[in-house]
C-alpha positions in Angstrom: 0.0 0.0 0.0 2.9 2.6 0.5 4.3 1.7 -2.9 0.6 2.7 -4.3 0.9 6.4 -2.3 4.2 6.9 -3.4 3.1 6.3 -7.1 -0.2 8.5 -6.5 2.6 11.4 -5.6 4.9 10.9 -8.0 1.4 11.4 -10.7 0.3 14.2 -8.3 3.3 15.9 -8.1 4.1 15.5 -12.2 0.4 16.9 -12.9 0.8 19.3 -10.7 4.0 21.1 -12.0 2.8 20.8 -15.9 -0.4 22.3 -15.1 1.8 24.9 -13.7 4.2 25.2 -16.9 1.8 25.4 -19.0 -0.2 28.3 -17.1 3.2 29.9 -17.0 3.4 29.9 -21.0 -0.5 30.9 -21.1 0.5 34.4 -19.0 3.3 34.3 -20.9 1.5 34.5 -24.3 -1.0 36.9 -23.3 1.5 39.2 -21.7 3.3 39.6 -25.3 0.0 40.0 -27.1 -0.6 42.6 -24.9 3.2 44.1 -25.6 4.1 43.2 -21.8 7.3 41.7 -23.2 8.9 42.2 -19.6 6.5 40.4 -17.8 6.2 37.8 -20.7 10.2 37.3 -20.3 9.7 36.8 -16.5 6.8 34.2 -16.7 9.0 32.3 -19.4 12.3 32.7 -16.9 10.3 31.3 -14.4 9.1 27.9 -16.8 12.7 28.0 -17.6 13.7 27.8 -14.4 11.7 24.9 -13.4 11.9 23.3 -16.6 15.4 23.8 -18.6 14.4 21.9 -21.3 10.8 23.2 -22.1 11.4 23.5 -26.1 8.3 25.7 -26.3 9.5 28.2 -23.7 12.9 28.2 -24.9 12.2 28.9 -28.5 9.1 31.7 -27.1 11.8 33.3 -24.5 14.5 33.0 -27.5 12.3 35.6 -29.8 10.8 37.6 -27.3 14.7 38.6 -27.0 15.2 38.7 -31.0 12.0 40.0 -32.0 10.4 42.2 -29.4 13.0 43.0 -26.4 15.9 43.5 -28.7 18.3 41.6 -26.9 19.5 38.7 -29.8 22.7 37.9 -27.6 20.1 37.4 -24.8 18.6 34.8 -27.1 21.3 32.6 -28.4 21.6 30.0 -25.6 17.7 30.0 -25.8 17.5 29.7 -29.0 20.1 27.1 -29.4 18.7 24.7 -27.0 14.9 25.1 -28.9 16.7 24.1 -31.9 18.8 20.8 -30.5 15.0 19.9 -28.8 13.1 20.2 -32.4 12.5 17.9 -34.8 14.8 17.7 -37.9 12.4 20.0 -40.0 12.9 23.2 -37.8 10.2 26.0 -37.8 11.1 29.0 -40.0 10.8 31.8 -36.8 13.5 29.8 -35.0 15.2 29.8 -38.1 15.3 33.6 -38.4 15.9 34.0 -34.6 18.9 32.1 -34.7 19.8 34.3 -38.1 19.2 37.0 -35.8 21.4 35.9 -32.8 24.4 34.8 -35.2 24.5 38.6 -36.9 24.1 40.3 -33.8 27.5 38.3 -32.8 29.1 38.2 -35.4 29.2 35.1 -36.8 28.0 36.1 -40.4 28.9 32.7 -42.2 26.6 31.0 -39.3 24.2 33.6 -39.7 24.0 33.8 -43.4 23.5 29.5 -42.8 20.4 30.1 -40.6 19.2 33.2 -43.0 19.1 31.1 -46.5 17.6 28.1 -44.7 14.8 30.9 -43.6 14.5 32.1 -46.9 14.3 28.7 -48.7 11.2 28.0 -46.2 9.6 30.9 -47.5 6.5 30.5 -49.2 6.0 32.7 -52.2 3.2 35.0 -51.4 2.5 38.4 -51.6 2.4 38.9 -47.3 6.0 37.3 -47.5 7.6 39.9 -49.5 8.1 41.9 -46.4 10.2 39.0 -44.7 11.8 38.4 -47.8 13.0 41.8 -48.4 14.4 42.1 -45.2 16.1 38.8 -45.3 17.7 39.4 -48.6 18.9 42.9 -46.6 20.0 40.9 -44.1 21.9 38.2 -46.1 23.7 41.1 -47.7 25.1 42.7 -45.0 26.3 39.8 -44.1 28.0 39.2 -47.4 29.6 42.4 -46.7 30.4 42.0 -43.4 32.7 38.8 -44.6 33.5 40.7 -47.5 35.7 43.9 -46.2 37.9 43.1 -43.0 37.3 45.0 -39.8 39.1 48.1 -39.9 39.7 50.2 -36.7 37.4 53.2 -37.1 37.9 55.4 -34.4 40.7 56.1 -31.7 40.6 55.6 -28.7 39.5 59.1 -27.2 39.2 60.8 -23.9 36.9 63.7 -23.4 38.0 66.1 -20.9 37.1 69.9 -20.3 38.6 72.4 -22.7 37.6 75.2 -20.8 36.4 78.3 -20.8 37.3 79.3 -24.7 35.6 76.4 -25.8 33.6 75.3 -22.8 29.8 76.8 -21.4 28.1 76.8 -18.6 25.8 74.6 -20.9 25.9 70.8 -21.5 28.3 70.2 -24.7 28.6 66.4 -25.5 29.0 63.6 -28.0 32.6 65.5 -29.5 33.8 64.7 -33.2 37.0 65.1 -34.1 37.6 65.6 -38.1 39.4 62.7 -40.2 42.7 65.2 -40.4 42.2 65.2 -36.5 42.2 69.6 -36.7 38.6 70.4 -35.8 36.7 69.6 -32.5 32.8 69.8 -33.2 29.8 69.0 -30.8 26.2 69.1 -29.7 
């Protein structure tokens, strides 16, 4: 008889904390369709939290980051783990998030990867032209990024007060200094 209660817990305790996942994605949902996206990000944390490996609330919490939050390094390990839990044919939003994390990084060869894979799951309709023109942006600045070698732009600069003769009494900030380096201009 204490093998049967110990069972009945085990089913209890299992129902219990699904039902409580799954409410958890349900605020989490309405939160975002109601542009809470902080509150939406803490319901998923909290799923997360109690289940690591939720591929629903990985992927959701992965482009609330990329789409709506504008975090995509926020969303990589999220994003990541949504794909290695989906099946082989992934969905085409996890597909542009990953897009997404990989040129916010960086990584444009991984990124350009994840964007043509999006764009080959593209269906040709007029509604997708948007997507599509935006991917094809995206894809080339990536192509460019890879293209041209980072070049050091800017010096490293340190603001300090030039007083009065150029200085006020009034804020004076973000300072430019000309390419020939002989002309100080700011707001």
């Amino acid at each position: 008889i204490k093998q049967i209660y110990c069972i009945l817990f085990v089913f209890i305790s299992v129902s219990c904390f699904s039902q409580n996942v799954r409410a958890n994605l349900s605020k989490a949902k309405n939160h975002v369709l109601r542009g809470q996206y902080y509150l939406a990000a803490d319901n998923y944390l909290t799923t997360l939290k109690a289940d690591s490996l939720n591929k629903k609330a990985n992927l959701e919490y992965g482009l609330l980051n990329t789409q709506y939050i504008n975090n995509p390094g926020k969303a990589g390990v999220y994003l990541l783990r949504a794909e290695r839990l989906s099946t082989k044919d992934t969905l085409p939003e996890l597909l542009l998030g990953l897009a997404q994390y990989y040129h916010y990084v960086g990584e444009y060869q991984k990124a350009l990867t994840y964007y043509k894979r999006m764009f080959a799951k593209l269906e040709k309709k007029p509604e997708s032209l948007q997507i599509e023109n935006i991917i094809t942006q995206n894809i080339a600045s990536c192509e460019y990024a890879l293209s041209n070698p980072v070049q050091p732009i800017y010096k490293r600069m340190k603001t300090v007060n030039a007083g009065d003769g150029i200085n006020t009494m009034y804020p004076e900030y973000s300072p430019v200094v000309n390419k020939e380096e002989t002309a100080l201009m700011f707001t």
